[in-house]
Structure formats: structure tokens, C-alpha cells
Residue, then its C-alpha position, 0 to 999 in steps of 0.5 A: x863967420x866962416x863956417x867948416x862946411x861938407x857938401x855932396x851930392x847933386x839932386x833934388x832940394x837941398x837937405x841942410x843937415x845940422x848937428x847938435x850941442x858939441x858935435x859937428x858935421x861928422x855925425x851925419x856921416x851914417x845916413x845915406x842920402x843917396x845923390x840928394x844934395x846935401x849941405x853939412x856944417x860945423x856950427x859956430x864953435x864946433x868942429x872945424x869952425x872958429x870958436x869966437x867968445x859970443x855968438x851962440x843963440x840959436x838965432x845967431x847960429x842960424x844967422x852964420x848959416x844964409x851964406x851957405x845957402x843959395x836956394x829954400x832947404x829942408x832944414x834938418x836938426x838934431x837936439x839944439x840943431x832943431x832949435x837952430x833950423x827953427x830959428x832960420x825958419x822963422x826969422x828967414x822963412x823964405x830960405x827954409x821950404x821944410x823942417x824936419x827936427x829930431x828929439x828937438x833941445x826946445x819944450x822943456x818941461x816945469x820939472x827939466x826948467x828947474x834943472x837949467x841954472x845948475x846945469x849952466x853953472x856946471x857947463x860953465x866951470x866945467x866944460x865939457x866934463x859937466x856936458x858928459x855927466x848930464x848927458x850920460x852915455x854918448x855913442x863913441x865918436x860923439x863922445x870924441x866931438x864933444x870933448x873936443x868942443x871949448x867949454x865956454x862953446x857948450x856953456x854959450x850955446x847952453x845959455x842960448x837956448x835956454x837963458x839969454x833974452x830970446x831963448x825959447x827952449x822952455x815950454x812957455x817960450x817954445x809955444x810963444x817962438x814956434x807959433x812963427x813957423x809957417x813952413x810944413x814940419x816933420x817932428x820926430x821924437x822919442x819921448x812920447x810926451x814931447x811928441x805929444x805936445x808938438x802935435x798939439x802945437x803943429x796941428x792946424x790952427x796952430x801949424x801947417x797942415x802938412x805937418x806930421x809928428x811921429x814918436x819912437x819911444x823905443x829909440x833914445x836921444x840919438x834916434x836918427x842914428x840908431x835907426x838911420x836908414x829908417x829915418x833917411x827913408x821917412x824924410x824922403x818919403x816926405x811929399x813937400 
């Protein structure tokens, strides 16, 4: 898979940035991460990345994105790009040095789980269409990368996360898959709730000791961009 990829910058160990469900690299564009060197993708069916019938679980989203990487990363994601960095995490531990995971697309709850098979036939005969009306108001340019996204990529990646043989997107399988995670993990949340849960799981025993969760519950879905200088600063001033 020959990902669209944007580079920048020169120091310290590499951030590798990526976006959520139906975006690409561009979302990224709002936070200044002054000379650290950067690494952007458009995942598999995203942005300026081709678009192949199948392909779409987090592991093989992860999997597209070893080329790229020559050295371990901070891996950062957003909403399903969380699932996608755990993913490399913990089936390539030894390229992933961090995580850092932003209102992640994994823990669903008993009440949201019971919506994922309406959602994903929705997703599947109507596309992005259907992504707009469970996701309610986007940012802008948001907005423009998701009706720009193929709608069999939306449902695909859909059913990756949460349907597919190996999906941990639901609580019980979130608990069962991230217990793999051996590398320190900074989760930020909006949902008091969910950052509830992550603690509980990233605390030892469960998790690595330099694990942090920190909860913004006056942010919504797109937290690092409502606050980017705010998050830029909290992932820098982290001592990996």
C-alpha cells in the first residue's frame, strides 16, 4: 500500500500523527509542533491514499503504516487513528516508544454497542451520508474530507472496528486487546466516563506506570483542535 504521506520537521523522536474515520493528513495541519519531526499519513482509503475493497481493520490500517517508519514513534491517533496506533503498538511493540490517543473510537459501552449494526448498514447504503447523520456537526474542513471519503472506506473501516473478527472497539474486547499494550500511554478524553474506564485499565497492574489519562469534559470529539496549542504543549511536556 502506497500511502499519501506528509513529513516536516527534523528533531527529536518522531510523532507519527494519525487521523480519524474519513479525514486524512490535513487535520493535523492546526497544530505546531514546532521543529519535532513529524510523520502524517492518509490512511488506506483516505485522503490521497488508494482506496482498495478490503484492507480496513485497524491491524491492517496499522500494518500499511511499517514502511514509513524507520526508528519507534509516538504514536498519536484520533477517534479510530487511536485504534489504529494501538494496533501498531501492540502487534509491533518494538517501533511504538509511546501512545498517545485523543477521544479514542474503542471502549463502547452496553448502550452505544446495541447501536453498531444499524449504524453499519446505514454506513453501507448510504456512505458517507449516513456518517454525517451519526456524527452530527463537523468542523468544516472535516466535513469536506469525509464526503470526500468512498463510502464502502467508511463502512469497511466501520466494521473493522467494531464487527470483524478481531475488532476490539467494544468494552469487552477493548479490555481484552489493550491489555497488550506495553508501552506508556497518555489518553485524552472528553467524556468523563471513558476516561474513567481508561484509568482504571492504564494504571498498574494493568498498564505502564508512566501511563497518564486526563479528561476535558468541556471539549467535544475533536478536542486536539479545539484546544491545539493546549494539547501540542501536554505531549511535549511529556518525559518518555
Amino acid at each position: 500500500m502506497n500511502l499519501h504521506v506528509e513529513t516536516r520537521g527534523h528533531e527529536g523522536p518522531p510523532l507519527l500523527l494519525v487521523h480519524g474515520w474519513g479525514g486524512d493528513h490535513r487535520v493535523w495541519h492546526a497544530l505546531d509542533f514546532g521543529e519535532r519531526r513529524v510523520i502524517a499519513p492518509d490512511l488506506r482509503g483516505h485522503g490521497r491514499s488508494p482506496a482498495p475493497a478490503t484492507g480496513y481493520r485497524p491491524a491492517d490500517l496499522a500494518r500499511d503504516l511499517l514502511p514509513l517508519l524507520d526508528e519507534p514513534v509516538v504514536a498519536i491517533g484520533h477517534s479510530m487513528g487511536a485504534q489504529v496506533v494501538t494496533a501498531l503498538a501492540v502487534e509491533h511493540p518494538e517501533l511504538v516508544s509511546a501512545l498517545v490517543v485523543i477521544a479514542p473510537a474503542y471502549g463502547a459501552d452496553v448502550a452505544e454497542e446495541r447501536l453498531i449494526p444499524g449504524r453499519l448498514a446505514a454506513l453501507r447504503a448510504d456512505g458517507a451520508a449516513a456518517a454525517l447523520r451519526q456524527l452530527g456537526p463537523l468542523p468544516g474542513p472535516i466535513t469536506e474530507q469525509l464526503l470526500a471519503t468512498p463510502g464502502h472506506v467508511l463502512a469497511e473501516c466501520y466494521a473493522g472496528m467494531y464487527t470483524e473478527p478481531g475488532a476490539f472497539g467494544v468494552r469487552r474486547e477493548s479490555e481484552r486487546y489493550l491489555a497488550g499494550r506495553t508501552c506508556p500511554v497518555l489518553a485524552v478524553h472528553n467524556v468523563p466516563e471513558a476516561a474513567k474506564w481508561e484509568a482504571g485499565l492504564s494504571r498498574p497492574p494493568l498498564g505502564h506506570p508512566r501511563s497518564t489519562t486526563v479528561v476535558w469534559p468541556e471539549a467535544g470529539h475533536f478536542l486536539h483542535l479545539e484546544h491545539p496549542a493546549t494539547f501540542v504543549d501536554l505531549v511535549l511536556s511529556q518525559s518518555w
